[in-house]
FIMI-944777 format. One record per residue (C-alpha): residue in three letters; x, y negated, z. Coordinates in nm, 4 decimals. Each point is the difference from the previous one (the first is absolute). Example, Ala and Ser with C-alpha at 12.3 -4.5 7.8 and 13.67 -1.06 7.14 Angstrom:
BEGIN
<atom res="ALA" px="1.2300" py="0.4500" pz="0.7800"/>
<atom res="SER" px="0.1370" py="-0.3440" pz="-0.0660"/>
END
This chain:
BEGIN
<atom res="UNK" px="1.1782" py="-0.6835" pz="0.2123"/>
<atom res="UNK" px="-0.1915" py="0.2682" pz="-0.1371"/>
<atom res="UNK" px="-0.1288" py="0.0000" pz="-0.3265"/>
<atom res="UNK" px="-0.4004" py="-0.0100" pz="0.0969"/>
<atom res="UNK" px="-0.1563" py="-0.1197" pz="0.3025"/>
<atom res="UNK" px="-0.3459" py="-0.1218" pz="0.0448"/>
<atom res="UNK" px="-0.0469" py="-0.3730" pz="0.1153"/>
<atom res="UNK" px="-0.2607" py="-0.2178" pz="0.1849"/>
<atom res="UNK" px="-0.1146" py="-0.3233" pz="-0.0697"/>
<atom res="UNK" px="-0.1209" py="-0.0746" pz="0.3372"/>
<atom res="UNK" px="-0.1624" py="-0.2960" pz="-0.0896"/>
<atom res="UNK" px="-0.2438" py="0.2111" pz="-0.2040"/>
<atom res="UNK" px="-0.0557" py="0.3096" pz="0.2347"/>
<atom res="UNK" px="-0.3858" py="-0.0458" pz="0.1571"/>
<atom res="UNK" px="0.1118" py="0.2917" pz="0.2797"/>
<atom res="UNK" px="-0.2696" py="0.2204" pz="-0.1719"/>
<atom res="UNK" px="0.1593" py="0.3375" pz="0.0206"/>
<atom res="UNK" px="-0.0419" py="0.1219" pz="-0.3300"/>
<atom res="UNK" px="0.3939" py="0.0642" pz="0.0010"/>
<atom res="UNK" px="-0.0017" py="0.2090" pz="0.2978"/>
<atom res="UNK" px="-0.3509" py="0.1835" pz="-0.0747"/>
<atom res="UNK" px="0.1093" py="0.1086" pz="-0.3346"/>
<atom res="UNK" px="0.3637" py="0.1247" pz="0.0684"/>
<atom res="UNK" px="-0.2093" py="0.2131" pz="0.2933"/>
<atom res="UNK" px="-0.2366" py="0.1474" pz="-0.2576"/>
<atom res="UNK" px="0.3078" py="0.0772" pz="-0.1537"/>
<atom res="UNK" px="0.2465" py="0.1210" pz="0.1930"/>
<atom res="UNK" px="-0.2181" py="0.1450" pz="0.3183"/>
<atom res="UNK" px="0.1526" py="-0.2801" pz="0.1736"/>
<atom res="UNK" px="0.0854" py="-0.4003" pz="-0.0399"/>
<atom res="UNK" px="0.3526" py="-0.0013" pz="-0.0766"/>
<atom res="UNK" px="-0.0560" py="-0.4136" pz="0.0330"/>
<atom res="UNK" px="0.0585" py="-0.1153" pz="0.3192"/>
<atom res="UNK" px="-0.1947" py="-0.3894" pz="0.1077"/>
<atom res="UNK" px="0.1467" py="-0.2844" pz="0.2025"/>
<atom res="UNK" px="-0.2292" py="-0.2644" pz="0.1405"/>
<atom res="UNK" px="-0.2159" py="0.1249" pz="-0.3098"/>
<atom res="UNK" px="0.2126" py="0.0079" pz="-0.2524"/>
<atom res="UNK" px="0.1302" py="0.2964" pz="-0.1962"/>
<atom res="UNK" px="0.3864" py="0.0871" pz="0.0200"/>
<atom res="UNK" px="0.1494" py="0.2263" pz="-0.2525"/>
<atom res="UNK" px="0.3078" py="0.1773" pz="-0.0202"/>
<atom res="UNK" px="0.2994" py="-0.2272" pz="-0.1810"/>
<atom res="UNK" px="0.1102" py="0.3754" pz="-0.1104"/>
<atom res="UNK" px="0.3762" py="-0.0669" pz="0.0826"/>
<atom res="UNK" px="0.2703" py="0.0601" pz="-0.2113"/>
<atom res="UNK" px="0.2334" py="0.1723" pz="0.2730"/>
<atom res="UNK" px="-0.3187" py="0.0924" pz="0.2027"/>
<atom res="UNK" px="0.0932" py="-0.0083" pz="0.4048"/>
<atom res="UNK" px="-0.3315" py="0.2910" pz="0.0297"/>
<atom res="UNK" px="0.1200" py="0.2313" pz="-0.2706"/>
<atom res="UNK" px="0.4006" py="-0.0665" pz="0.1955"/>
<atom res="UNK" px="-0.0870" py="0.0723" pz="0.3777"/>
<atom res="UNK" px="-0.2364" py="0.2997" pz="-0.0884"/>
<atom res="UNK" px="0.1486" py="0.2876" pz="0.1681"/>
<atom res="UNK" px="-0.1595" py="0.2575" pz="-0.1761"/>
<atom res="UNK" px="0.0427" py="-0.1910" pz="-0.3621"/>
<atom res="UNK" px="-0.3778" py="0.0224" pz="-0.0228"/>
<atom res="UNK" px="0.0045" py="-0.3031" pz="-0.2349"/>
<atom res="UNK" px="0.1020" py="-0.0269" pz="-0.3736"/>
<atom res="UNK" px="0.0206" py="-0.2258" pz="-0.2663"/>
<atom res="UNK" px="-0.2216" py="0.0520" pz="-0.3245"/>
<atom res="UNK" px="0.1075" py="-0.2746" pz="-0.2179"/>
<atom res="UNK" px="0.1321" py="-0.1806" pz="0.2663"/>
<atom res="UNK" px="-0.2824" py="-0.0256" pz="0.1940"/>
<atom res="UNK" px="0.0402" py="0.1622" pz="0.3610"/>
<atom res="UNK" px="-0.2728" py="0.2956" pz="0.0586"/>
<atom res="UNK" px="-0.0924" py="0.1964" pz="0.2882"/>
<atom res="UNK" px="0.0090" py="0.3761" pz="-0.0316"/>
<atom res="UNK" px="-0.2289" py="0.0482" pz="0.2611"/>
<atom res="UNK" px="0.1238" py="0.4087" pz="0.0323"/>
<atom res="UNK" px="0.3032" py="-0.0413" pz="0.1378"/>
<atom res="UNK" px="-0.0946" py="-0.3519" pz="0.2009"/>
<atom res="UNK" px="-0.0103" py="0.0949" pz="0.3629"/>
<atom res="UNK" px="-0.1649" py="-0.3215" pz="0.0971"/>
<atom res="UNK" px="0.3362" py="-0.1156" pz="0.2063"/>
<atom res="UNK" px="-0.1092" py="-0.4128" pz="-0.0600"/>
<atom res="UNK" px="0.3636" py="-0.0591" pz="-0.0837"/>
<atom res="UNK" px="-0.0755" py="-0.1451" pz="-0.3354"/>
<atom res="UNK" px="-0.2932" py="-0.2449" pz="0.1406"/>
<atom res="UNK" px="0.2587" py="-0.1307" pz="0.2512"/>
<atom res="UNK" px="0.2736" py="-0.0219" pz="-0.3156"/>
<atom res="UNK" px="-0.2420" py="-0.1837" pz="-0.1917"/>
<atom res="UNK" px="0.0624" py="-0.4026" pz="-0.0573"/>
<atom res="UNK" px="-0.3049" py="-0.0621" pz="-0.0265"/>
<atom res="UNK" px="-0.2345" py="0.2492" pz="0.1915"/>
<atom res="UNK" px="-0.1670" py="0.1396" pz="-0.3634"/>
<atom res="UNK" px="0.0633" py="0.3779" pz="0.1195"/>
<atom res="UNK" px="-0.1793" py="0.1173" pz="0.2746"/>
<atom res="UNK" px="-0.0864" py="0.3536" pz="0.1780"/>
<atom res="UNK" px="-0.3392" py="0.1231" pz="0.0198"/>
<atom res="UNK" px="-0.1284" py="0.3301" pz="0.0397"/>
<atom res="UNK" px="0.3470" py="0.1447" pz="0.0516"/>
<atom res="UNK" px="0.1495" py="-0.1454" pz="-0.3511"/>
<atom res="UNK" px="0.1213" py="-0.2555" pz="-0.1178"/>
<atom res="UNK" px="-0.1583" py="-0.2179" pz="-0.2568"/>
<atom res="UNK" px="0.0804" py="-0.2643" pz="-0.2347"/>
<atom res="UNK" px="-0.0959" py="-0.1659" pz="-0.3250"/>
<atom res="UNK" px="0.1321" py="0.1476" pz="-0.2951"/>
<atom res="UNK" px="-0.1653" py="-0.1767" pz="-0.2768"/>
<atom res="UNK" px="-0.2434" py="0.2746" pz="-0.0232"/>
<atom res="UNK" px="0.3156" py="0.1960" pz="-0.1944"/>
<atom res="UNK" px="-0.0816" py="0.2943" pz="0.2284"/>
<atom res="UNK" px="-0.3279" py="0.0249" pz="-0.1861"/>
<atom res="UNK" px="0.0879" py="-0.1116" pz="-0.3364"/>
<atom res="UNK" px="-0.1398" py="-0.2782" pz="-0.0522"/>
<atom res="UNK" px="0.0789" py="-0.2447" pz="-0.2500"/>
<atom res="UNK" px="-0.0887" py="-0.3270" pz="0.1919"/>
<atom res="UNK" px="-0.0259" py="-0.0190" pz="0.4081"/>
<atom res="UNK" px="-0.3813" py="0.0649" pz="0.1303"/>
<atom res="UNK" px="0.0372" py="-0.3006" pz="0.1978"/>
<atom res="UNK" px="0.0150" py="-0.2226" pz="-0.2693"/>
<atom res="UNK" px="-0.2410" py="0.1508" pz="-0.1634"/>
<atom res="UNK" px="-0.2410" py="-0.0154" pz="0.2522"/>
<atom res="UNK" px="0.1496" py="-0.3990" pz="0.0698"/>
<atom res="UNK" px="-0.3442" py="-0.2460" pz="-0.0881"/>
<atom res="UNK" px="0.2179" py="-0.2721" pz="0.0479"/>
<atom res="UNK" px="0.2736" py="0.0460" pz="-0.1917"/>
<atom res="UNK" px="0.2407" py="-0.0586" pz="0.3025"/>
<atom res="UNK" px="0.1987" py="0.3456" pz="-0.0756"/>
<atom res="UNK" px="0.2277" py="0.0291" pz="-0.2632"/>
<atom res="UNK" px="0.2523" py="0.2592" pz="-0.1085"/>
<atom res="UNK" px="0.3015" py="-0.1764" pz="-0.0868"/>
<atom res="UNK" px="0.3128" py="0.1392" pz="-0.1917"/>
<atom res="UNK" px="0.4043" py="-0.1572" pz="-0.0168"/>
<atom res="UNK" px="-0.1179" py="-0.1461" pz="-0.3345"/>
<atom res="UNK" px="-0.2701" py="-0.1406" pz="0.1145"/>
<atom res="UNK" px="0.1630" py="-0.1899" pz="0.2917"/>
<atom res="UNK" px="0.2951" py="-0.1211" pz="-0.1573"/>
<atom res="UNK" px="-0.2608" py="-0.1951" pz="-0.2628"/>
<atom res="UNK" px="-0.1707" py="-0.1310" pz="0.3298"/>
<atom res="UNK" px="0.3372" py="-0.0845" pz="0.1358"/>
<atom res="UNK" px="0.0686" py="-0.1956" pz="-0.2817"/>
<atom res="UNK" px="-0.3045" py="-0.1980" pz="-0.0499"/>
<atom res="UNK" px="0.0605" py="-0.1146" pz="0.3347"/>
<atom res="UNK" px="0.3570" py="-0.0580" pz="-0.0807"/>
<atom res="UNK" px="-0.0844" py="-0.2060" pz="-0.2667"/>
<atom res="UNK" px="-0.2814" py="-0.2042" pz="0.1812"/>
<atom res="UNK" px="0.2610" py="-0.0752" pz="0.2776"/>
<atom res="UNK" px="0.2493" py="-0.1595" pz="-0.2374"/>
<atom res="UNK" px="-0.2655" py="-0.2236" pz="-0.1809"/>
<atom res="UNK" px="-0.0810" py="-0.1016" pz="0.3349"/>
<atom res="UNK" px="0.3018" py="-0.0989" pz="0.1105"/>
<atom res="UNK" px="0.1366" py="-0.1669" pz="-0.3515"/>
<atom res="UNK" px="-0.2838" py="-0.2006" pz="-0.0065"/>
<atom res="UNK" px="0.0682" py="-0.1028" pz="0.3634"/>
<atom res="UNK" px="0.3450" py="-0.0155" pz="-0.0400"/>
<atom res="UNK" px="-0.0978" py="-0.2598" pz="-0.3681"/>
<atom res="UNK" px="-0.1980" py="-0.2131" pz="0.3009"/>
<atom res="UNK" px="0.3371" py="-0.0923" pz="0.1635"/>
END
């Protein structure tokens, strides 16, 4: 896994578009893509299957985080059909994809930012493997105290 990706809490997305508007006003373009409503962000993939199949090796890492150089992208869609989860797409003859706003150096995603819900985070290894382990750690109270029933 890479070491930053941005997660949704689906529960507390309201579908307002704030995400999508702001990483427009941004980048020229929303680099977030919507299904049935909901935002879907690039998991940023540690062997990325976009940055593999490009033919021209129009995308790059910067700190492990796959970018588009949209000179030398031809537009061939390769990369959108490589993509797991459909997070890269072609418009306007290039490809485009989230990048944690790296490409404009920022220090914290405009989509979260912009997020009135709080349903975006930007979440690090660190970070997960302390989630992980809460969760961990609820699961074996759970079970000991069901397994104490017996």
């Amino acid at each position: 896994m890479n070491p930053k990706i941005i997660v949704l809490d689906p529960s507390k997305c309201s579908k307002c578009n704030d995400c999508i508007n702001k990483c427009a006003e941004i980048h020229g373009i929303s680099r977030v893509k919507k299904f049935d409503g909901i935002p879907i962000f690039c998991m940023q993939c540690e062997t990325p299957p976009c940055k593999e199949i490009c033919p021209v090796d129009a995308i790059y890492l910067k700190e492990n985080i796959p970018i588009v150089n949209k000179e030398k992208c031809i537009g061939c869609g390769m990369c959108a059909i490589a993509c797991p989860i459909g997070a890269i797409f072609v418009e306007e003859k290039v490809a485009h994809k989230c990048t944690l706003c790296l490409d404009v150096d920022r220090i914290t995603p405009a989509c979260i930012e912009a997020c009135k819900d709080n349903a975006l985070k930007l979440v690090c290894d660190e970070s997960l493997e302390m989630i992980k382990e809460e969760k961990r750690k609820k699961l074996i109270k759970i079970i000991s105290e069901k397994f104490e029933e017996l």
